[in-house]
C-alpha positions in Angstrom: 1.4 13.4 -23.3 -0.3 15.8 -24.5 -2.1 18.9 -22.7 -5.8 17.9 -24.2 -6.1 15.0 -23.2 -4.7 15.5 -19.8 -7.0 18.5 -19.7 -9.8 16.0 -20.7 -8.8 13.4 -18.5 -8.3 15.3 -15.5 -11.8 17.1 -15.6 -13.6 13.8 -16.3 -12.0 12.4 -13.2 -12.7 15.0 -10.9 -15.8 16.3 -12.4 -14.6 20.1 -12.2 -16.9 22.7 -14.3 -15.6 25.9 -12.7 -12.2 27.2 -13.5 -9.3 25.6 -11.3 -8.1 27.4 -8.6 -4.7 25.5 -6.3 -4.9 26.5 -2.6 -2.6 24.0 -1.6 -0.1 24.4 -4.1 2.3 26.5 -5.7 1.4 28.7 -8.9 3.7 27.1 -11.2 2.5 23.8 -10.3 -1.3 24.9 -11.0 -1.6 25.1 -14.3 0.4 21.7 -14.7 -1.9 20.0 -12.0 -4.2 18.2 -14.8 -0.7 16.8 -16.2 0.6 15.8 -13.6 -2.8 14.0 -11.8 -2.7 12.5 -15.6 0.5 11.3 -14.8 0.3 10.1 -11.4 -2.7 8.0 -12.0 -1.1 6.2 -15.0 2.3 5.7 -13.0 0.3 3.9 -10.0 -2.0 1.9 -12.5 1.2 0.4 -13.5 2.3 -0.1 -9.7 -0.3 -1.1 -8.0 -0.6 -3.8 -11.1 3.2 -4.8 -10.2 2.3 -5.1 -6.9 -0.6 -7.6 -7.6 1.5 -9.5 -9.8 4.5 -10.1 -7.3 2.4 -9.4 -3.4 4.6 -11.2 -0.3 1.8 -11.9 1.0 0.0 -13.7 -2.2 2.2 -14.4 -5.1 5.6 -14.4 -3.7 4.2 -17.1 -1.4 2.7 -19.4 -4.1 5.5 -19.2 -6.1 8.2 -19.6 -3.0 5.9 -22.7 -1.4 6.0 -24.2 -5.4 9.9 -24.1 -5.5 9.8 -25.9 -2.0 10.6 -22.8 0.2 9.9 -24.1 4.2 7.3 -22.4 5.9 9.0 -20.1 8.0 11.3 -18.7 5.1 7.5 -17.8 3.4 6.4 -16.6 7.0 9.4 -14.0 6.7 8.3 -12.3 3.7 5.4 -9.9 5.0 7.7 -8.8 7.9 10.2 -8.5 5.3 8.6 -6.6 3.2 6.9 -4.5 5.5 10.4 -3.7 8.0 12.5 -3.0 4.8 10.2 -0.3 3.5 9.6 1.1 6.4 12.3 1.4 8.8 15.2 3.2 6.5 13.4 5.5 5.7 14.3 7.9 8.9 18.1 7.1 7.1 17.0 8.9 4.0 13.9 11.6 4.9 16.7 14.1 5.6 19.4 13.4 2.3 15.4 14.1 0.3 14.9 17.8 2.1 18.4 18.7 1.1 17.4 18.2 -2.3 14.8 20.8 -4.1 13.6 18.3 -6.9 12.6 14.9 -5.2 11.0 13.0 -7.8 14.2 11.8 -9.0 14.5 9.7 -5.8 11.2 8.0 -6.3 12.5 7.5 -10.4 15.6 6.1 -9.1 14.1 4.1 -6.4 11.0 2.2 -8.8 14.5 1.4 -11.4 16.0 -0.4 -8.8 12.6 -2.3 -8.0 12.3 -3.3 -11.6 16.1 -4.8 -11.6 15.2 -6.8 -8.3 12.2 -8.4 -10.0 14.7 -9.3 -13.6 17.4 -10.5 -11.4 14.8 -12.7 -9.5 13.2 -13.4 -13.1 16.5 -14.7 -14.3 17.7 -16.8 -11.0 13.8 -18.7 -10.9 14.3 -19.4 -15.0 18.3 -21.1 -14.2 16.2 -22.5 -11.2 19.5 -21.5 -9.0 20.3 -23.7 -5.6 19.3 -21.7 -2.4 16.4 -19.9 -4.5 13.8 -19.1 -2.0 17.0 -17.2 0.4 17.8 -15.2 -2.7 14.7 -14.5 -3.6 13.7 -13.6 0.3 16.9 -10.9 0.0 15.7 -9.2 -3.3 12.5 -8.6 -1.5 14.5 -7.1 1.1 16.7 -4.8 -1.4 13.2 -3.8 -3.5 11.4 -2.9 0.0 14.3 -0.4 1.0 13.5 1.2 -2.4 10.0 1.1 -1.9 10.7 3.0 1.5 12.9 5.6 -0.5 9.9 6.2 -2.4 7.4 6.3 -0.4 8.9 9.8 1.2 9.4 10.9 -2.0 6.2 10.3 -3.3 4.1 12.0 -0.6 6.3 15.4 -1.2 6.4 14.9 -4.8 2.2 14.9 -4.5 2.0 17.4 -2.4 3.8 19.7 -4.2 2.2 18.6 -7.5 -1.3 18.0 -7.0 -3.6 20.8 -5.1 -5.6 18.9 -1.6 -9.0 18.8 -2.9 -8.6 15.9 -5.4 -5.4 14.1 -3.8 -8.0 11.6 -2.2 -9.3 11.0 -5.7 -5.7 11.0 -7.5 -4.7 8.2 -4.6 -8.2 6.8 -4.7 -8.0 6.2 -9.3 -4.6 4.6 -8.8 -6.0 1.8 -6.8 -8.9 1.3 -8.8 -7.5 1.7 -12.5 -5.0 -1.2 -10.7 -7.6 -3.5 -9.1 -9.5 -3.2 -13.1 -5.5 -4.6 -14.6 -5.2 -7.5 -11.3 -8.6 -8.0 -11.7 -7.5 -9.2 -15.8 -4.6 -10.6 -14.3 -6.8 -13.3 -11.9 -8.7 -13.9 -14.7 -5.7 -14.9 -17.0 -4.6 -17.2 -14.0 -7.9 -18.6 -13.6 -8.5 -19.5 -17.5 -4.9 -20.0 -19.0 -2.4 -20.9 -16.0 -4.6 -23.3 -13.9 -2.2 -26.4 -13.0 0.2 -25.2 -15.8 2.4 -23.5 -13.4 6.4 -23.7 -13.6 9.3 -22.0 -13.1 9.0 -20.6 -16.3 5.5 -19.3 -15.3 7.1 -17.9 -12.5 9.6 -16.2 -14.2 7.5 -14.5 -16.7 5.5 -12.9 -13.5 8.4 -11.5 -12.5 9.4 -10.1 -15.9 6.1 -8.6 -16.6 6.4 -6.7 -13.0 9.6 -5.6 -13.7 8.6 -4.3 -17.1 5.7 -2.7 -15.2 8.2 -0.8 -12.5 10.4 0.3 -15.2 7.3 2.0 -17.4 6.2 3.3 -14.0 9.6 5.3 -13.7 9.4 6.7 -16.7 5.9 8.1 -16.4 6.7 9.3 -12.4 10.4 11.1 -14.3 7.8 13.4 -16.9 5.7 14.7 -13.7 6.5 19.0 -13.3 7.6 19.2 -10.1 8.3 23.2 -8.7 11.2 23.6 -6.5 10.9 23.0 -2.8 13.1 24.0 0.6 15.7 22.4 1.0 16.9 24.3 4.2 17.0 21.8 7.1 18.4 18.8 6.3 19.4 16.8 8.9 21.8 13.4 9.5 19.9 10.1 10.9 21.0 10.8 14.7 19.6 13.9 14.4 16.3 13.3 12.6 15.6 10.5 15.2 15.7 13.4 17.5 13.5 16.0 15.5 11.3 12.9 14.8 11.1 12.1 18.9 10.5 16.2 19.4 7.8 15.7 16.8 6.2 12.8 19.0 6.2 14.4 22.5 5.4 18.4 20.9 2.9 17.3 18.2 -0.5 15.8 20.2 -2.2 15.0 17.0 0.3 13.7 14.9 0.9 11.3 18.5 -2.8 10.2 17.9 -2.6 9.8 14.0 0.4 7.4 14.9 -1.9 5.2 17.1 -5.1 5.5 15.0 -2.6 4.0 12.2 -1.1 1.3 13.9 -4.5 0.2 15.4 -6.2 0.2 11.5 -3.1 -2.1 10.8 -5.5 -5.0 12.6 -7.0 -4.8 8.8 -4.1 -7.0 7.0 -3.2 -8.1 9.7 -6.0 -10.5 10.4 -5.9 -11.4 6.5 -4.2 -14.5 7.1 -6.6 -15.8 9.6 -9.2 -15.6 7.7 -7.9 -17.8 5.4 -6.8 -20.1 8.7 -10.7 -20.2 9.5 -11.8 -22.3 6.6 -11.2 -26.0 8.0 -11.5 -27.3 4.3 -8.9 -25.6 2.6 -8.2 -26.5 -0.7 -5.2 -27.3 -2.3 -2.7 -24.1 -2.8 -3.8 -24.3 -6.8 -3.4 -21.4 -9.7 -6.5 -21.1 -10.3 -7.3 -20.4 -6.4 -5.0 -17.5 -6.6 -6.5 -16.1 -9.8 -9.9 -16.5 -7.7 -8.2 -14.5 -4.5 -6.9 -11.5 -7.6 -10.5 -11.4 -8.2 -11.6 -10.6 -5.2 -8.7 -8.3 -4.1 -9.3 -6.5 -7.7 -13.3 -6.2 -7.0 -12.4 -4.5 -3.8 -10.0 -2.0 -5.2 -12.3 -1.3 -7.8 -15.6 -1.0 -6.1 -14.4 0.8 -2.9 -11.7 3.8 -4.2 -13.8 6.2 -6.3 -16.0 6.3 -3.2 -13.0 6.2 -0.5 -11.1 9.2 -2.6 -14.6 11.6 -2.3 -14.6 10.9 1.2 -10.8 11.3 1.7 -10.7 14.6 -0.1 -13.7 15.8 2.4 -12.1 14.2 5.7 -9.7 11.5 6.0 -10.5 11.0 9.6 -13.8 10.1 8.4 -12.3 7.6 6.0 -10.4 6.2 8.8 -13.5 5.3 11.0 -15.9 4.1 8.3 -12.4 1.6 7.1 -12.1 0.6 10.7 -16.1 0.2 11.1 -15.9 -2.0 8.0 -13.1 -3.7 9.2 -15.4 -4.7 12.1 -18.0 -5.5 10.4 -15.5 -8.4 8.3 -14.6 -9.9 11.6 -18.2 -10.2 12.7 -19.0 -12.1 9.2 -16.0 -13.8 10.3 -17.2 -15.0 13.4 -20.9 -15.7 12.7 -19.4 -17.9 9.3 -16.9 -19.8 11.5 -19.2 -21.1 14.8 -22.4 -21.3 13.0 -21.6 -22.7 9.6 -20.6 -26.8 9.0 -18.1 -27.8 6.4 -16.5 -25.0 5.7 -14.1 -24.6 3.0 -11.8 -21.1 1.5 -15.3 -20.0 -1.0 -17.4 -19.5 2.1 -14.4 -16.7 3.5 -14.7 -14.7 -0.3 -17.0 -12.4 0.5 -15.3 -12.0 4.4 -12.1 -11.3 2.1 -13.8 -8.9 0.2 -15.1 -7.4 2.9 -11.5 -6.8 4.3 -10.1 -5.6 1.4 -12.6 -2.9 1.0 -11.4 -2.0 4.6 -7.6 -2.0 3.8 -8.2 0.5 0.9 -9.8 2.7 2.8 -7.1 2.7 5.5 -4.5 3.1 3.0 -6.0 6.0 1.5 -7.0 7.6 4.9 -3.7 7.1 6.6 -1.7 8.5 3.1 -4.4 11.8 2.5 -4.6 12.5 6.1 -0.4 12.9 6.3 0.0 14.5 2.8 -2.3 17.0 4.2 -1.5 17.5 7.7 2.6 17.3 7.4 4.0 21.0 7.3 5.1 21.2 4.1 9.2 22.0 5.1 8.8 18.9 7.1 7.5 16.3 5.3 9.3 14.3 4.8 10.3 14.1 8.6 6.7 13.3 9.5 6.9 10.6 6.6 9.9 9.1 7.8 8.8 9.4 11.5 5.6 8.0 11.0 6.4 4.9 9.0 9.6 3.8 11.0 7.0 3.8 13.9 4.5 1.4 12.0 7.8 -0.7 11.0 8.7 -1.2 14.9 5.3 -1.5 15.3 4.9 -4.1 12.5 7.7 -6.2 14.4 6.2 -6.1 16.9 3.0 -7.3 15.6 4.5 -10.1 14.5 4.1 -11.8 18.0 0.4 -11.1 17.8 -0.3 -14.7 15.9 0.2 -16.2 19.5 -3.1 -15.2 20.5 -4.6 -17.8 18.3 -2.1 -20.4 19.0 -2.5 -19.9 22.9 -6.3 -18.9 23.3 -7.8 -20.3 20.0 -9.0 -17.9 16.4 -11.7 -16.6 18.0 -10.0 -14.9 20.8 -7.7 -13.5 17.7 -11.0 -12.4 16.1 -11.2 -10.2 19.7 -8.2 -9.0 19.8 -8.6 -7.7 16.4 -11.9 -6.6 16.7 -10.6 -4.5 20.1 -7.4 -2.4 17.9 -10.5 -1.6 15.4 -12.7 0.1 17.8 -9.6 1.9 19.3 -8.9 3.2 15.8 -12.6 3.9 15.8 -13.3 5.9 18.5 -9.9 8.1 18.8 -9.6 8.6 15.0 -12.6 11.6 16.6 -10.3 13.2 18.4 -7.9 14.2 15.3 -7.2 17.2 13.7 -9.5 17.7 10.3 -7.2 19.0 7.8 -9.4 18.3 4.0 -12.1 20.0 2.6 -11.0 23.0 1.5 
């Protein structure tokens, strides 16, 4: 790549007419910054585009419910998803500190994603007995990757891209990757439509894998300077840092809360969808229609969240929760004053949500980037998404709200973690807008 156009592409992005200056970041790593932003855009394009092409909680679950999978194998696939990416990463956050150049994790990691998606690409073309189990434990294999490089990541950004345009690096990814899902939907909706097979499926999961692989390659080219590797520490004993970190660190204890409470946001995804008493049938082109939205979201919502980010990720978190709120009103309103209600009505209640989750997202990612000291990042990283793992778990039993007390009582219940999120995401530490 050369330094021109990153130059160029880097200062049209961020809108920078003085000189750069890094106050976050080392020396060395300065004058690399517009390469490496260059870089890391382009690398999550391509991810966050693999991860609308093959989502557990869309794709994976046409595709598993089309080769027959039952209902609670499909039901297993967010929690699988989610657990697995989360909850090894204590296991790893102290093997990364002892190593002073990091990205290679994150290279090595997105390589082993890309085979899980070719494996699972070959097994769905042979059409394999037991396919939906061994297609539920690949997810599980590529989510322990994607929790390998998610610590990575975070350090790798820190060290590599100064704090006042992080937001907006996190915030291009998602929206260069909501434009390519939002082709993608339209590809399902025009070309696919009732078309589907196995051999349909197949290619999906080659053309993610190809993705992930072309991702590694542009994450491997990113400068990163040398970092500490002093302190590394074995899993017993990083569970006990990580506790220390907990009880000693007040505002890192109320970041931890404010996170899980935001995760009401996909959480309450599904019951939208639940709402809609005329459902149509689980149909391609119904999907595509769903990757429109999703992709309108991303697109509309992160250049705006990423300014805000960069300026105070706190803030970011209470507007994401306040819009979050604001879905589950729509949601309300729609569902006990509307007749004859079908999935087209929620589409704008869907969008509404997705413009919340990427705001949370970005929040939750700038506002621990910035705030982790940098010797111990990855410790906080680790620390703070096996919490949202157990916490996840646990969340899991939260579906028996609606089952017990009816959707609108789940509406509450949701609308109640949002306005937690709200109101203590004032009492947090603001660490941007240098």
């Amino acid at each position: 790549m050369s330094k021109d156009f990153s130059d160029q592409f880097y200062d049209f992005l961020t809108e920078e007419d003085e000189p750069r200056a890094c106050s976050a970041i080392p020396d060395e790593a300065c004058e690399s910054s517009p390469k490496n932003f260059t870089l890391n855009v382009f690398n999550g394009t391509l991810t966050k585009l693999a991860e609308k092409i093959i989502s557990p909680d869309l794709t994976l679950s046409w595709v598993m419910q089309n080769l027959g999978a039952s209902a609670g194998l499909i039901g297993m696939l967010v929690p699988v998803k989610d657990a697995g990416s989360l909850l090894p990463q204590l296991i790893v956050s102290g093997e990364i500190r002892s190593y002073s150049i990091r990205k290679y994790f994150w290279v090595v990691s997105a390589i082993v994603q890309a085979v899980c998606w070719v494996v699972a690409a070959f097994l769905v073309y042979k059409e394999v007995d037991n396919l939906p189990i061994l297609l539920v434990a690949l997810l599980a294999v590529f989510s322990m990757a994607s929790g390998v490089a998610s610590i990575s990541f975070k350090d790798v950004l820190a060290k590599t891209i100064d704090k006042k345009v992080r937001g907006q690096a996190l915030s291009y990814r998602s929206t260069f990757g909501g434009v390519m899902g939002l082709a993608a939907g339209v590809l399902l909706i025009l070309y696919v439509k009732e078309k589907a097979n196995t051999e349909v499926f197949a290619l999906l999961f080659l053309v993610a894998s190809i993705l992930w692989f072309a991702a590694a390659m542009l994450f491997y080219f990113i400068d990163e300077p040398k970092g500490a590797t002093e302190g590394g520490r074995n899993p017993i004993d990083e569970l006990k840092e990580g506790s220390n970190l907990i009880s000693r660190d007040v505002d890192f204890r109320r970041f931890l809360i404010v996170r899980a409470m935001l995760m009401a946001i996909p959480l309450i995804q599904p019951f939208y969808v639940l709402s809609a008493e005329k459902f149509e049938a689980s149909t391609w082109s119904l999907l595509g229609l769903l990757m429109l939205v999703s992709g309108l979201a991303q697109i509309i919502s992160s250049p705006i969240w990423g300014k805000v980010a960069d300026q105070s990720s706190p803030r970011l978190m209470r507007l994401s929760a306040l819009v979050g709120v604001l879905g589950i009103v729509a949601a309300i309103v729609m569902r006990n004053f509307t007749e004859d209600l079908n999935v087209l009505y929620f589409l704008p209640v869907l969008f509404i949500n997705g413009v919340a989750y990427a705001g949370a997202r970005l929040a939750r990612k700038t506002y621990l980037v910035d705030f982790a000291p940098e010797d111990d990042r990855p410790t906080y990283v680790s620390i703070a998404n096996t919490s949202i793992g157990v916490f996840t778990l646990i969340a899991a039993s939260f579906g028996l709200i609606g089952n017990y007390f009816g959707l609108n009582a789940q509406f509450a219940f949701f609308f109640a973690m949002l306005m937690v999120a709200f109101f203590l995401s004032f009492k947090l530490k603001n660490v941007e807008g240098e």
